[in-house]
Every structure is written in structure tokens, then in C-alpha cells.
C-alpha positions in Angstrom: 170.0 -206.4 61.1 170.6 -202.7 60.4 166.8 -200.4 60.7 166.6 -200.2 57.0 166.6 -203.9 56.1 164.8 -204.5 58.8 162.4 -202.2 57.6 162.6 -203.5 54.0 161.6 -206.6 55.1 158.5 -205.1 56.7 157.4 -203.0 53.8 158.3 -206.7 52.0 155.4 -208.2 54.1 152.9 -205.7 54.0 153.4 -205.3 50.2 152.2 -208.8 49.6 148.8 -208.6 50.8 148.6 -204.4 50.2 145.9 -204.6 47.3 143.5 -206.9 49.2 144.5 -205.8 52.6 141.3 -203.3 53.2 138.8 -205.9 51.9 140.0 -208.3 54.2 140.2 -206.1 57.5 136.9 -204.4 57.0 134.8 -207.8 57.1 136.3 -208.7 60.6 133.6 -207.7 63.4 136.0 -207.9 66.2 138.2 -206.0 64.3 135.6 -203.3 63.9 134.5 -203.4 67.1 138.0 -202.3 68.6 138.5 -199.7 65.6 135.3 -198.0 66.3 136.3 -198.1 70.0 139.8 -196.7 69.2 138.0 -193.8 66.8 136.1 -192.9 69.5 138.8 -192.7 71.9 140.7 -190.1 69.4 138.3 -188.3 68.6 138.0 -187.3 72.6 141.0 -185.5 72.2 139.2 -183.0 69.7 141.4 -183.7 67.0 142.8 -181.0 64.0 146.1 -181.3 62.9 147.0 -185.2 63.0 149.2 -188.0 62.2 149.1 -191.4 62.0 151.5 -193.9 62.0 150.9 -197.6 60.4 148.5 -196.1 57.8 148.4 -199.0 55.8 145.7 -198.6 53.4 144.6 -195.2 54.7 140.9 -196.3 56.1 141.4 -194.4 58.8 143.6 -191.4 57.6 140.2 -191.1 55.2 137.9 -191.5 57.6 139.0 -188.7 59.8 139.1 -186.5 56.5 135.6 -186.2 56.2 135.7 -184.5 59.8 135.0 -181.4 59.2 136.7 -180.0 63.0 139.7 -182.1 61.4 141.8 -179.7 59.2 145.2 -182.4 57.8 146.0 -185.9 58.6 149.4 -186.5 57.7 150.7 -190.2 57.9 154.0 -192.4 58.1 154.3 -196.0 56.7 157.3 -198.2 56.0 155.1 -199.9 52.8 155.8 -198.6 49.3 152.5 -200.4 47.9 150.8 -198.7 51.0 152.1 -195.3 50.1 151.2 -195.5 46.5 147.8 -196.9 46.9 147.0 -193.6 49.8 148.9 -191.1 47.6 146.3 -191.9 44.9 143.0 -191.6 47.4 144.4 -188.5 48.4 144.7 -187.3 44.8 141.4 -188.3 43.9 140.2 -186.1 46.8 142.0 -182.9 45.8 141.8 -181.0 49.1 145.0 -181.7 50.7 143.7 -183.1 53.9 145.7 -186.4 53.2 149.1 -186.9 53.2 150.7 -190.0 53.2 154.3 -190.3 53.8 156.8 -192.7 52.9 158.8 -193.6 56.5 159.2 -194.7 59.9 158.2 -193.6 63.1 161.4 -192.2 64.2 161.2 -190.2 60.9 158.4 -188.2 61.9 159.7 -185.2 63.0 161.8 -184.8 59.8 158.8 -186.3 57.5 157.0 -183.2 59.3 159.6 -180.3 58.1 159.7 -179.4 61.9 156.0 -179.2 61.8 153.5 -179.9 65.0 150.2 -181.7 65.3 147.4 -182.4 68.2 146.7 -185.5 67.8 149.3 -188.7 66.7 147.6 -192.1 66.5 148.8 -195.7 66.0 145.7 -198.3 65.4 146.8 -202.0 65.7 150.0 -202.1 66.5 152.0 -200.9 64.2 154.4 -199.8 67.0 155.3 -203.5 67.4 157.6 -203.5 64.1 159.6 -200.6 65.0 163.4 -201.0 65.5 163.3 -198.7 68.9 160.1 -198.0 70.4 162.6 -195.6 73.1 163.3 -193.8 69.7 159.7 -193.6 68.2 158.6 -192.4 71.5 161.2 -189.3 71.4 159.9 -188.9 68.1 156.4 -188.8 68.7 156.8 -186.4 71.7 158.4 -184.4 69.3 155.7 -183.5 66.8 153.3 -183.2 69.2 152.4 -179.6 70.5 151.8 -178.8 74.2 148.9 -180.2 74.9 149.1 -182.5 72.3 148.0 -186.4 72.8 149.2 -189.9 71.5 146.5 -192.5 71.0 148.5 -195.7 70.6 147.7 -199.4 70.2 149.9 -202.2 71.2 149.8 -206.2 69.9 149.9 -206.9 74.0 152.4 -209.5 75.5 150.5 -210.9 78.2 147.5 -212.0 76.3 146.3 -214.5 78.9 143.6 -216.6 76.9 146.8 -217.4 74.0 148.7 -218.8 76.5 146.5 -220.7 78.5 144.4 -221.9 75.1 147.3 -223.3 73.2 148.7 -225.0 76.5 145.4 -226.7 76.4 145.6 -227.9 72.5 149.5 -228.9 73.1 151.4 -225.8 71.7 153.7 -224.9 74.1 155.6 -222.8 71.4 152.9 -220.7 70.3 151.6 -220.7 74.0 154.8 -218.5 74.7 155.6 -216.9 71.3 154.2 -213.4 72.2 157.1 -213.6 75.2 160.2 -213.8 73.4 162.3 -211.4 72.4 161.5 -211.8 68.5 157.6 -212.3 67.8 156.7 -214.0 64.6 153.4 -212.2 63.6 150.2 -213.5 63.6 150.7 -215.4 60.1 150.9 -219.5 60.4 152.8 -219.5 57.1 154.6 -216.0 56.7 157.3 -214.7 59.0 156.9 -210.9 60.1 159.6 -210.3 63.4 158.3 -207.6 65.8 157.7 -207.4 69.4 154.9 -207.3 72.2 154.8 -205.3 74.3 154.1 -205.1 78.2 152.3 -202.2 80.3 155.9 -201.6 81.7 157.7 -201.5 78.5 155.3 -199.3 77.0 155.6 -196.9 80.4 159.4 -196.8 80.4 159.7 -195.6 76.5 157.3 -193.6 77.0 157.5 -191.7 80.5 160.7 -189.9 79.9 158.9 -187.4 77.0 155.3 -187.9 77.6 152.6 -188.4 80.7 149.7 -191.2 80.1 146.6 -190.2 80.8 144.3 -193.2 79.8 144.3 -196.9 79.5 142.4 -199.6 78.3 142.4 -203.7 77.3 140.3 -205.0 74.3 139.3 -208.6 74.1 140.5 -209.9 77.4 138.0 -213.0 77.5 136.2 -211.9 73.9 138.1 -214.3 71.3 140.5 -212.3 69.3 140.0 -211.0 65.8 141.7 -213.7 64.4 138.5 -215.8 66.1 136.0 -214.2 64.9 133.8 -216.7 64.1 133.5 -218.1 67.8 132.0 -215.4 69.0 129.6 -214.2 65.7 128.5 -210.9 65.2 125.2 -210.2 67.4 125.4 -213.4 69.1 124.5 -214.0 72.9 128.5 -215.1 73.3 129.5 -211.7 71.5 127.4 -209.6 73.4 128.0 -211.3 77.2 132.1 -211.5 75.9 132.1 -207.4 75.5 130.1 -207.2 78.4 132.9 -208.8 80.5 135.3 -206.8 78.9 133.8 -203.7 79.8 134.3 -204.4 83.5 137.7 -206.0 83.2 138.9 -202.9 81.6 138.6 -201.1 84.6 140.5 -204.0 86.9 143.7 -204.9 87.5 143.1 -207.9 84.8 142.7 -205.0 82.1 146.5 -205.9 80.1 145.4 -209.6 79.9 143.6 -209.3 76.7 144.9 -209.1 73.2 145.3 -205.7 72.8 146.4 -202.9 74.7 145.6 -198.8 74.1 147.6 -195.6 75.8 146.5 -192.3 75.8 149.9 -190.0 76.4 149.8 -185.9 76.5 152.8 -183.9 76.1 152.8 -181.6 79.1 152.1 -178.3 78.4 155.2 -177.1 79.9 158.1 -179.2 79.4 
């Protein structure tokens, strides 16, 4: 499949669900947990000039607006429904801080008019539906300045607790799914092909243009977002399942859980 059907039939996907997609995502505890946790993590880098890749529908491109130290956030999705639906928050503002673009990763560079930023950022894998993630590194590397850091989430491959809990309840199919070369998406009933990523594969698109400087595994024995309501919000299971997170992070079991973040600085003298 050529890179612009295949990105057609992303946008295709997303476009679906775009008008009740932040309603949805913004209930999920889990979910929230890991976005704070990923906010916090970019906002370490001292952020100014931004991008971010995946916007969806621009929660986060909004939310680091209202930073005052934060001066732009430009962003990149595939999603025409996405696009419109940001391009009319940023209207509404009328400051130019946000602005959404219509394109892929690799496009960024071009999207950007030869334009540099600080700070890229990818929240919840929207790196996984990319048609070269070799190419969307180059890219990335390119737009950021000296200096400048990528704060990137993966969909992880090697989320332990998937494979080992549908083994138990007699999926072997979906036990492996996140291991093949074409990964269905997280929908029992709609089809979106992408790919998890390893530690390794992330290292080896990555390593040629940029260093990493940080890593770090989310919900390695906590039940994924998706299973939420195991582990309720508050609950002596939520609490001790973060707890044991935050130690696992820091072990060689950290890329066992469902997520995976980078940190990755472009040297400051190439």
C-alpha cells in the first residue's frame, strides 16, 4: 500500500469517532494518569516553540497554550475531521499560538517552511501508524534546534500482562497480535494496521540523528487504559498498581508494560 492510502485509511479511522473522540478519552483515569505523567515529562524540557504530532483533537496542543513560557505549538495530523475541528479552537482563540496542520510526520520539516522548534512531542502513539518510523525520525531531528528534545510515546510490543492474560483466557491470537508485523489496533470490531514497537526498534530509528536521554514504562502490572474499571480510580488496587510501577520503571522489567516513553535531544553540535 502506497504512504498516502495508507494514510487515507488512517485519517478514514480517526474520522469516525473525531466528534466524540475528546469526550471519550478524557473520562479514562488511566488514561489521565499517563497524560499528566507525559505533560510533566515535557514540560521538563522548558518548552517554547513546539510541535506535536498525533494532535488529534488538540487537548493537548490547547493545554500547553495557556503556558505562558510556551510562545507556538504547531501540530501535524493525518485526520481531516481532526484538522478542522483544531483549526476552529485555534480560531476561537485568536492569538496564533495554535496551529494545526494537515500531514504526516515525515512532512514536518516542510509543514514547518524550514522552521525550528524545542520541543516535539508524540502522546499515545501516534508514531505506531507511520509508514517509516526511520523516516519520521530523520524528520523529527530535523525540526528540532540544537538542543532541542523529542518526547515520544510508543503502543509498546512487549506488553507482558497481554500476552500472558489472553494465554490464560484461550486467545492465543490476540496473546501475540502486538508481535506481528501488522498490528490491528486496539478496536474488537474496527481494523486500524500499525505497528509496536520494541526498545530496540525505537533505538535504531532513532540513534542515527538523535541521542536518548530518558526512558520510562507505564502500566507494567497497572491494567491498561482499556481496563480501567479493574483497577478504579482511588482504589487500594490503583494506588498499590502505580506503586509497583514506580519501581519497575527504574528496572530492567521497565518495557514490559503497555506503554513505552523516549526522551531524545538533538546534540548541540552535530
Amino acid at each position: 500500500m502506497s504512504e498516502g492510502r495508507y494514510y487515507d485509511e488512517v485519517a478514514a479511522y480517526y474520522d469516525v469517532e473525531a466528534e466524540e473522540f475528546e469526550a471519550r478519552v478524557c473520562t479514562n483515569h488511566v488514561r489521565q494518569h499517563m497524560l499528566d505523567a507525559f505533560r510533566d515529562v515535557t514540560l521538563a524540557q522548558s518548552p517554547c516553540r513546539m510541535l506535536e504530532i498525533g494532535y488529534g483533537p488538540g487537548v493537548d496542543m490547547l493545554w500547553f497554550a495557556e503556558r505562558p513560557e510556551v510562545t507556538v505549538v504547531h501540530g501535524l495530523d493525518v485526520a481531516p475531521s481532526f484538522h478542522r475541528i483544531v483549526l476552529a479552537k485555534a480560531e476561537s482563540r485568536g492569538d496564533g499560538k495554535v496551529r494545526p496542520m494537515l500531514g504526516a510526520a515525515e512532512e514536518a520539516s516542510t509543514a514547518l517552511g524550514g522552521q525550528t522548534v524545542d520541543t516535539v512531542f508524540v502522546y499515545f502513539g501516534a508514531l505506531n501508524t507511520t509508514t517509516d518510523l526511520q523516516q519520521s525520525a530523520k524528520a523529527i531531528a530535523e525540526v528540532l534546534e540544537p538542543g532541542g528534545r523529542a518526547v515520544l510515546s510508543f503502543v509498546n510490543r512487549w506488553y507482558l500482562f497481554d500476552v500472558f492474560w489472553n494465554l490464560v483466557m484461550l486467545r492465543p491470537r490476540a496473546a501475540f497480535a502486538r508481535l506481528r508485523p501488522v498490528w490491528g489496533g486496539y478496536s474488537p470490531t474496527r481494523h486500524l494496521p500499525s505497528v509496536c514497537y520494541s526498545s530496540r526498534q525505537v533505538r535504531k530509528a532513532f540513534a542515527p540523528h538523535l541521542k536518548r536521554v530518558r526512558r520510562e514504562g507505564f502500566c507494567i502490572t497497572h491494567p491498561a487504559w482499556y481496563r480501567h474499571q479493574w483497577a478504579p480510580k482511588g482504589s487500594v488496587r490503583n494506588r498499590i498498581f502505580l506503586a509497583i510501577d514506580r519501581v519497575l520503571r527504574y528496572t530492567p522489567f521497565w518495557n514490559l508494560g503497555e506503554y513505552s516513553l523516549y526522551v531524545y535531544e538533538r546534540p548541540r553540535t552535530d
